[in-house]
MISEDO-686777 format. One record per residue (C-alpha): residue number from 0; residue in three letters; x, y, z. Coordinates in pm, 1 decimal, always signed. Layout:
+------+------+----------+----------+----------+
| resi | resn |        x |        y |        z |
+------+------+----------+----------+----------+
|  NUM |  Ala |        X |        Y |        Z |
...
+------+------+----------+----------+----------+
END
This chain:
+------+------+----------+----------+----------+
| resi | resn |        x |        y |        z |
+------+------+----------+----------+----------+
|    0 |  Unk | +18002.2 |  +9015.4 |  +3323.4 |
|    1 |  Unk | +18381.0 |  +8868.3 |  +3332.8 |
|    2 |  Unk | +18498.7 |  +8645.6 |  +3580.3 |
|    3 |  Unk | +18614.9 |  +8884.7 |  +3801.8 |
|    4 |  Unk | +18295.6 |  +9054.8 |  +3879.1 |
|    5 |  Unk | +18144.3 |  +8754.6 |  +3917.9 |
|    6 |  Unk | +18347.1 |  +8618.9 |  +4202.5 |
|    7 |  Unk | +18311.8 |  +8983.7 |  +4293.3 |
|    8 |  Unk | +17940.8 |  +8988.6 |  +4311.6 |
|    9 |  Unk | +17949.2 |  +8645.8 |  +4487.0 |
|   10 |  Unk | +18129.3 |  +8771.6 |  +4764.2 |
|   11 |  Unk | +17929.3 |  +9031.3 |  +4844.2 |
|   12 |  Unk | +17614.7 |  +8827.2 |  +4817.8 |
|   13 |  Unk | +17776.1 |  +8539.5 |  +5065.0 |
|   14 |  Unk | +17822.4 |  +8878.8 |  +5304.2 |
|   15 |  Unk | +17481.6 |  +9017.0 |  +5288.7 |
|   16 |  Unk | +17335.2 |  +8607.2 |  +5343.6 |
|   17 |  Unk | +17548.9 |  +8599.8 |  +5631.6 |
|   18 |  Unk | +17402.7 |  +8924.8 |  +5757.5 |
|   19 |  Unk | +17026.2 |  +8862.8 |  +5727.1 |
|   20 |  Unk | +16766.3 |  +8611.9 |  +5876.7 |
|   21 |  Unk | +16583.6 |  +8327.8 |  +5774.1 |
|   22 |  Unk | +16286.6 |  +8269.2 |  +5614.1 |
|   23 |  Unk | +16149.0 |  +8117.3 |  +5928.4 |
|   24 |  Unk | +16021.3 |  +8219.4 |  +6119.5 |
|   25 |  Unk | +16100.3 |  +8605.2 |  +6062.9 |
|   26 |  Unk | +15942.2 |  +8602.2 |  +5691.7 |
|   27 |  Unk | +15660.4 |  +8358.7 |  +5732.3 |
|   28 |  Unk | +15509.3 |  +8589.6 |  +6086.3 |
|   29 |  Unk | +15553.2 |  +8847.2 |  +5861.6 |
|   30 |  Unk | +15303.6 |  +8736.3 |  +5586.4 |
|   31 |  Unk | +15112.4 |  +8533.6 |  +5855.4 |
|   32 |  Unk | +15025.0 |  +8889.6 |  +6035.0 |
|   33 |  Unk | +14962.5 |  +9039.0 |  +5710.5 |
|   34 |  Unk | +14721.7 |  +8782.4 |  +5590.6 |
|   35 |  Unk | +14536.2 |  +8821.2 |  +5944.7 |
|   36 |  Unk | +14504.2 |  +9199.9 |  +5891.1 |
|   37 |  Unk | +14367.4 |  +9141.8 |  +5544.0 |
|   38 |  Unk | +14137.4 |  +8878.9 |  +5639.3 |
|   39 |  Unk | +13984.7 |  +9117.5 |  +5973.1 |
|   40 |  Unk | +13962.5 |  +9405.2 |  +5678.4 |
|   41 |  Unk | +13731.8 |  +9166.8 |  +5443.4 |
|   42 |  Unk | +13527.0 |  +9007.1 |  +5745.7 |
|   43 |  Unk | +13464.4 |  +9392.9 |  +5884.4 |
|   44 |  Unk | +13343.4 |  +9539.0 |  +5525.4 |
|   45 |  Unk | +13153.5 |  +9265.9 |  +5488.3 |
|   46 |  Unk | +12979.6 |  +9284.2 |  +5853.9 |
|   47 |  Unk | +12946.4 |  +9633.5 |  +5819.8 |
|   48 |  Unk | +12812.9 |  +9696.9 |  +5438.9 |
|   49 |  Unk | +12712.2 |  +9337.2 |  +5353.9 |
|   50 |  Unk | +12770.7 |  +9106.5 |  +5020.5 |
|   51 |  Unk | +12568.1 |  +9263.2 |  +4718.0 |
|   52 |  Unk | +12474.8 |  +8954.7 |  +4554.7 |
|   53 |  Unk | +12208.0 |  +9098.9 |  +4316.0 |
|   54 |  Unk | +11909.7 |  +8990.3 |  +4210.3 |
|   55 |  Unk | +11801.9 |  +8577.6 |  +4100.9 |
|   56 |  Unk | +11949.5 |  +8465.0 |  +3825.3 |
|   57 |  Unk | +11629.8 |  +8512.6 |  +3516.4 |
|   58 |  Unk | +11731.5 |  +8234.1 |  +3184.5 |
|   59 |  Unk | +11447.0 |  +8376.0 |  +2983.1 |
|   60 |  Unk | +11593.1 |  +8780.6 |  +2999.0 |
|   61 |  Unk | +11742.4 |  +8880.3 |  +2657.6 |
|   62 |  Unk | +11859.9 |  +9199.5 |  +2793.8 |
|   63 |  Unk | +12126.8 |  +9100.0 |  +3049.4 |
|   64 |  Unk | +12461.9 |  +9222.6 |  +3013.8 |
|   65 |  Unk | +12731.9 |  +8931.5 |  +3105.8 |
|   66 |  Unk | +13024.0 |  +9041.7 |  +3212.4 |
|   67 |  Unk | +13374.1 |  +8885.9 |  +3370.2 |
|   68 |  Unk | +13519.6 |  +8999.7 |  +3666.7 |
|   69 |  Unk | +13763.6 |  +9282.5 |  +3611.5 |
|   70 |  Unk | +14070.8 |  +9052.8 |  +3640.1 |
|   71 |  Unk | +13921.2 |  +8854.8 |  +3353.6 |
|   72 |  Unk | +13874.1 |  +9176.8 |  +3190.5 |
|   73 |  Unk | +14171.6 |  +9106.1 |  +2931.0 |
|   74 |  Unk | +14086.0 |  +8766.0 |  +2836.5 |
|   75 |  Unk | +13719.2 |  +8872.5 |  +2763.3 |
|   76 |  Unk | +13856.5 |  +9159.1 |  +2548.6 |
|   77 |  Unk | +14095.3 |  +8921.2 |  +2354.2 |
|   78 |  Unk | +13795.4 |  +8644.6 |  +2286.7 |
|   79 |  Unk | +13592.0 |  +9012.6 |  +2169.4 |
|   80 |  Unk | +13854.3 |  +9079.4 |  +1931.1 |
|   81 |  Unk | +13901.4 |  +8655.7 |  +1771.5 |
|   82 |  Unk | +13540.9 |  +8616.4 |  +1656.3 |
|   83 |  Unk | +13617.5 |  +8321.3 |  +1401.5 |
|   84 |  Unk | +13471.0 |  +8030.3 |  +1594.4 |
|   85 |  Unk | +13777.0 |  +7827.6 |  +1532.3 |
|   86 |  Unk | +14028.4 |  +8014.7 |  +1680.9 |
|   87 |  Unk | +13834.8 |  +8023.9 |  +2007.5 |
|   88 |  Unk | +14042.3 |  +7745.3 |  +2159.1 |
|   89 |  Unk | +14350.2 |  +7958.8 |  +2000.1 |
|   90 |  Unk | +14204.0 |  +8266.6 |  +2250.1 |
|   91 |  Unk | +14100.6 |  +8078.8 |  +2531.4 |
|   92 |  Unk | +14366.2 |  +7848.7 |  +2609.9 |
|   93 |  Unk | +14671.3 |  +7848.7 |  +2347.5 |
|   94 |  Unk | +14730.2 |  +8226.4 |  +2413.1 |
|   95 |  Unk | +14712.1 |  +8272.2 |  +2819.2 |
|   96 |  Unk | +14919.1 |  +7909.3 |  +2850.8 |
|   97 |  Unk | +15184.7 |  +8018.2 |  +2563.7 |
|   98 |  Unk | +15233.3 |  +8349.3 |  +2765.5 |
|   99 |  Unk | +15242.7 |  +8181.8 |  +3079.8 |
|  100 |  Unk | +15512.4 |  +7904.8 |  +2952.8 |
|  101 |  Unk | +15703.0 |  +8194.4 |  +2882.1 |
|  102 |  Unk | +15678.8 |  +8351.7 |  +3166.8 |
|  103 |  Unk | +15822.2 |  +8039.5 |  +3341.7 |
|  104 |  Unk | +16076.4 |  +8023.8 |  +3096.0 |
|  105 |  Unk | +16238.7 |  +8381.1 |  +3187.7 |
|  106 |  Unk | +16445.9 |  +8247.4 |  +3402.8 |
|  107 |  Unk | +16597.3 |  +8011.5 |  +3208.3 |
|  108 |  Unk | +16639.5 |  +8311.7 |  +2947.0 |
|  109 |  Unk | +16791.6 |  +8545.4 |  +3142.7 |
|  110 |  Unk | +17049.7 |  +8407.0 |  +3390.8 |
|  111 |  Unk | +17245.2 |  +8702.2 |  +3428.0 |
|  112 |  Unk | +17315.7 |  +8796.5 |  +3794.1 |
|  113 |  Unk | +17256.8 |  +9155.1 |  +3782.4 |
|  114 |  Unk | +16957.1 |  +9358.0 |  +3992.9 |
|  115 |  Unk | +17011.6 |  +9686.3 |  +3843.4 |
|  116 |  Unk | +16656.9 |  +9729.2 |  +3576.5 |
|  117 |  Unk | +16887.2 |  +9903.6 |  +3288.2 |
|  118 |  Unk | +17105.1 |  +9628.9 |  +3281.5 |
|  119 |  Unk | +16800.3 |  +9349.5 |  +3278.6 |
|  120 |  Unk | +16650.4 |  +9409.7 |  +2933.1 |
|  121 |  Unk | +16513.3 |  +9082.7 |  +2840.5 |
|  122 |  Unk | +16326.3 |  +9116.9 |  +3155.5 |
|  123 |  Unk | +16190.8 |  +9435.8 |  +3156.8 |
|  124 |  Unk | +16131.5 |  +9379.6 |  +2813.3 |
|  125 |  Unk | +15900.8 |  +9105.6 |  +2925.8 |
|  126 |  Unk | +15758.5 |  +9277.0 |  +3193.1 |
|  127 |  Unk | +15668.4 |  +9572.2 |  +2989.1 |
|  128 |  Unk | +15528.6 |  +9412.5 |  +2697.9 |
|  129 |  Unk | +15341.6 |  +9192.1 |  +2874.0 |
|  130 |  Unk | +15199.4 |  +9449.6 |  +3174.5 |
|  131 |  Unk | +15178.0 |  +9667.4 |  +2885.3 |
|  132 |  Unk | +14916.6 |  +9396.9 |  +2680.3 |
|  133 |  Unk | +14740.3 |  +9314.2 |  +2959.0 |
|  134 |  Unk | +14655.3 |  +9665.1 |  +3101.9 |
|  135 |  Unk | +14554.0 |  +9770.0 |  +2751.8 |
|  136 |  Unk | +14299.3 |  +9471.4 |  +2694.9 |
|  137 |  Unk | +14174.5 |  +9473.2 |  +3085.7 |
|  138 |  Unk | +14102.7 |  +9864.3 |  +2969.8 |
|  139 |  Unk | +13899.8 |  +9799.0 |  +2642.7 |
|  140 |  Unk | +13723.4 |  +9485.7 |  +2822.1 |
|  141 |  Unk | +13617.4 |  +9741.0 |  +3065.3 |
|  142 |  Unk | +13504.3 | +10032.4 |  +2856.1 |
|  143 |  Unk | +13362.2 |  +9823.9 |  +2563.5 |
|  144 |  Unk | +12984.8 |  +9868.5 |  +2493.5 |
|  145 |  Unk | +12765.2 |  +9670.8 |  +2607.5 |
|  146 |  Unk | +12811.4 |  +9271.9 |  +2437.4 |
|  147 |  Unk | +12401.4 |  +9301.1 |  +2329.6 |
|  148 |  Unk | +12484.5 |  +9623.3 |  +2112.8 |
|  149 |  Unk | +12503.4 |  +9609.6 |  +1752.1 |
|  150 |  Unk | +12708.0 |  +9890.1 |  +1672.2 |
|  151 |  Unk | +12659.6 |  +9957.1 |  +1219.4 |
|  152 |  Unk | +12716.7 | +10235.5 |  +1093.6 |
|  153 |  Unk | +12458.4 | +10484.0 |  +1006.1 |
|  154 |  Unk | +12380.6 | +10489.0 |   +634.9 |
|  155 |  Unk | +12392.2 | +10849.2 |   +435.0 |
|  156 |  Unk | +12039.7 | +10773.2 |   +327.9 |
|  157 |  Unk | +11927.5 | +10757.0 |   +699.0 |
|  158 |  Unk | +12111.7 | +11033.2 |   +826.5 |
|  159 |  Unk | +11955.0 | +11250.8 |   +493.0 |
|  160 |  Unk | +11559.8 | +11150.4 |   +670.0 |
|  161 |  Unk | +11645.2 | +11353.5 |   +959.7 |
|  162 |  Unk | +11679.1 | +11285.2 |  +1363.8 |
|  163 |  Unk | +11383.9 | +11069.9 |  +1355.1 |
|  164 |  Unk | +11528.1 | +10809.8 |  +1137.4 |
|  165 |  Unk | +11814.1 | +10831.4 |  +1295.6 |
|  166 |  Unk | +11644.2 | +10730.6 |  +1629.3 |
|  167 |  Unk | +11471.2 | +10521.4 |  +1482.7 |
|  168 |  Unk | +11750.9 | +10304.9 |  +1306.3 |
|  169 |  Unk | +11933.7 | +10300.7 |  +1628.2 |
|  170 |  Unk | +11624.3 | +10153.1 |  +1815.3 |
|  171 |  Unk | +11565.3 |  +9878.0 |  +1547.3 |
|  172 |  Unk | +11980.1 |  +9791.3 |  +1595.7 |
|  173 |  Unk | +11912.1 |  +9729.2 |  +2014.2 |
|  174 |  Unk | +11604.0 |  +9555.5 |  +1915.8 |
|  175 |  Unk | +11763.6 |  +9351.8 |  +1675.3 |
|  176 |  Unk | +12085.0 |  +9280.6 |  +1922.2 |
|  177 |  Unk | +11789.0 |  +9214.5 |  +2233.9 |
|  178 |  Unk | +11593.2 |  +8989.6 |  +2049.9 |
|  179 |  Unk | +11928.7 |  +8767.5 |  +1955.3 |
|  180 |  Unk | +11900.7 |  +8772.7 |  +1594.3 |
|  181 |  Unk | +12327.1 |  +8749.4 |  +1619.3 |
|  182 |  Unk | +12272.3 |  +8442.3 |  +1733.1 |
|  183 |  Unk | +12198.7 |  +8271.6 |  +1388.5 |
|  184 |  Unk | +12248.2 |  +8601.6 |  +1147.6 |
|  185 |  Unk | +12537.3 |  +8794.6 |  +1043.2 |
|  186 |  Unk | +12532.1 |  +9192.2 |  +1018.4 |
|  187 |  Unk | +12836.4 |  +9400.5 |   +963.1 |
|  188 |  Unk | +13042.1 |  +9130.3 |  +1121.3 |
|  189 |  Unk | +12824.1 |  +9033.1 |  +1450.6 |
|  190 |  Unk | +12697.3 |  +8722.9 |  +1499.2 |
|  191 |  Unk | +12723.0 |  +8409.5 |  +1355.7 |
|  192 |  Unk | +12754.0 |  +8281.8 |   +983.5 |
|  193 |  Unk | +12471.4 |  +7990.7 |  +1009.1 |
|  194 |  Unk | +12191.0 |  +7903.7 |  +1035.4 |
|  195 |  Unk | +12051.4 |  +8203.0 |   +901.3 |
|  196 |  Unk | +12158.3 |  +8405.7 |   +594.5 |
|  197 |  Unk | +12353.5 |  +8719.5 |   +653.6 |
|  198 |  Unk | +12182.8 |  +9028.9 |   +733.7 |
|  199 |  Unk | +12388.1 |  +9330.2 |   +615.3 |
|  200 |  Unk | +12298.2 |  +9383.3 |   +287.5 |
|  201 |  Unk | +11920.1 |  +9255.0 |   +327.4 |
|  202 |  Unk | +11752.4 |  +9554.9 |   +228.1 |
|  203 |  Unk | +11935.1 |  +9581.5 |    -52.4 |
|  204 |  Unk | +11773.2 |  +9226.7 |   -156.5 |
|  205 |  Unk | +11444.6 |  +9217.1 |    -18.4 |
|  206 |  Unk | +11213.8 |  +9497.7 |    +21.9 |
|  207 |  Unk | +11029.5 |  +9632.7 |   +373.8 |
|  208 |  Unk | +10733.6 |  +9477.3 |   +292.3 |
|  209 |  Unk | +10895.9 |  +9093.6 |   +249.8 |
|  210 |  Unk | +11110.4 |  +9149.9 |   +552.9 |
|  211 |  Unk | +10784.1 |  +9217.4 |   +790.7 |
|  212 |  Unk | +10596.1 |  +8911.2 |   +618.2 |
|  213 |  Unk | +10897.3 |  +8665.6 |   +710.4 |
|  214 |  Unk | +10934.6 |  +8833.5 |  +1075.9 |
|  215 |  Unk | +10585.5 |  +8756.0 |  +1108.8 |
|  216 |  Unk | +10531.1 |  +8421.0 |   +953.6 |
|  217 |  Unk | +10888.5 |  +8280.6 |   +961.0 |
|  218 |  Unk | +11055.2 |  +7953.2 |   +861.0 |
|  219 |  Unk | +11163.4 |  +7723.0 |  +1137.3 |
|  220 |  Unk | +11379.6 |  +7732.6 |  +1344.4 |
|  221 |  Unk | +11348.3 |  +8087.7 |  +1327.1 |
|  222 |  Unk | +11073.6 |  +8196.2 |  +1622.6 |
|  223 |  Unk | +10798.0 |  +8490.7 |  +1497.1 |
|  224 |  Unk | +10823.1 |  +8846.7 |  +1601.9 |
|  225 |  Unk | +10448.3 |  +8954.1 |  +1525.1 |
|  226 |  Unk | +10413.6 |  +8953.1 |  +1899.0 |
|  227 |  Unk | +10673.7 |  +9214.9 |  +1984.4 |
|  228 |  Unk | +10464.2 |  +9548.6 |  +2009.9 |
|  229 |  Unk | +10370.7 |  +9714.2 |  +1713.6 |
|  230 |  Unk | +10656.4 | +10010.8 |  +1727.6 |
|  231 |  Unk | +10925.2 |  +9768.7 |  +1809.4 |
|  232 |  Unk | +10837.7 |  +9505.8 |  +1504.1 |
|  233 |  Unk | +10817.1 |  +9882.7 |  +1311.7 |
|  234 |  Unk | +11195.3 |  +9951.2 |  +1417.5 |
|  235 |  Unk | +11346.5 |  +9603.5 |  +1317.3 |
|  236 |  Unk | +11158.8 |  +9633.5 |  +1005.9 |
|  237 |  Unk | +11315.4 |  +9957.0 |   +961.4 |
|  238 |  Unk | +11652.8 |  +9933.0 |  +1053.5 |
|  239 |  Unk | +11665.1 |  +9600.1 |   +804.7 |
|  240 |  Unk | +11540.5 |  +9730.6 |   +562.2 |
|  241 |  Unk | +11774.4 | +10014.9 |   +544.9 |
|  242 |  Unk | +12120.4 |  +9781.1 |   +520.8 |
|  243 |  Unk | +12213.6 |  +9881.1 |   +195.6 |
|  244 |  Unk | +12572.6 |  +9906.3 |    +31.2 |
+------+------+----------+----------+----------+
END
């Protein structure tokens, strides 16, 4: 933009200011009658249909699902997606605040005086990149599986046994996710790398029988599993044992 359309442009806009109203107190009853609308709307659906709440809060359930509200959706997707425990600061804080400095930095960027989109394209640059990322991870935070899954893939061996191991490997992998063997274990990338030893090629190093003995009679801090019932401790036992390269 030369000079002329500048003083052009400026002219215009010091005619349109002259023509409008302020912000008070034409703008401000404006939101203020909004906001009352939206606040009779909230108390009436909640009169009339009530607060779900849900039920008490259990610490000792293994099988709850957490999960974010939806506009956290994004941010749970993007921790999901870092698993290395040291770039969990990097996901939780450095990302969201480097996006937002730059957010507040647009201005500064683009200074250009023009309203037209087309001729705006660091901005809609931004805005589409960045609408773009965060509509994408708010999706996959909202259609991922369920956090307790352990999703491995099904070994040819298995698969040759039939339906039944098939069925059966999958129910040792949610019993194995449930009973929050992640939590110390690695397999095929979930979980942690300590205290325990890493899981995914086990049966390839111990055999059925030695993985049922240490379920049952473990080494601390590692609790025993002889108490889950008898199919279930079959499944784990199972599914272990058939982590093979």
């Amino acid at each position: 933009m030369n000079q002329r359309e500048k003083e052009a442009y400026l002219r215009e806009y010091a005619i349109l200011k002259a023509q409008g109203k302020p912000f008070f107190p034409y703008a401000v009853a404006k939101d203020g009658a909004m906001a009352c609308v939206v606040m009779v709307v909230i108390i009436t659906l909640a009169v009339l249909f009530g607060a779900e709440l849900g039920p008490k809060v259990n610490p000792t359930t293994t099988t709850y699902v957490p999960r974010p509200d939806w506009y956290f959706f994004f941010l749970f997707e993007l921790l999901r997606a870092i698993k290395p425990p040291s770039l969990v600061g990097l996901a939780t804080v450095g990302i969201p605040t480097i996006g937002m400095i730059l957010l507040f930095l647009l201005p500064f960027f683009d200074r250009g005086p023009e309203r037209r989109p087309e001729r705006r394209p660091i901005a809609m640059f931004t805005l589409v990149f960045v609408a773009g990322a965060m509509a994408f991870l708010t999706y996959e935070g909202a259609t991922i599986g369920t956090p307790t899954a352990l999703v491995v893939p099904l070994p040819s061996n298995v698969a040759a046994q039939g339906p039944a191991a098939v069925k059966k490997f999958e129910a040792g992998a949610a019993a194995i996710a449930q009973s929050g063997c992640e939590s110390c274990h690695d397999i095929a990338g979930y979980g942690n790398s300590g205290p325990g030893p890493e899981l995914t090629n086990i049966g390839a190093r111990v055999p059925a029988q030695a993985i049922a003995r240490t379920l049952a009679n473990p080494t601390a801090p590692m609790p025993s599993f002889k108490s889950l019932p008898p199919e279930k401790f079959e499944e784990i036992v199972y599914f272990l044992s058939q982590l093979k390269k």
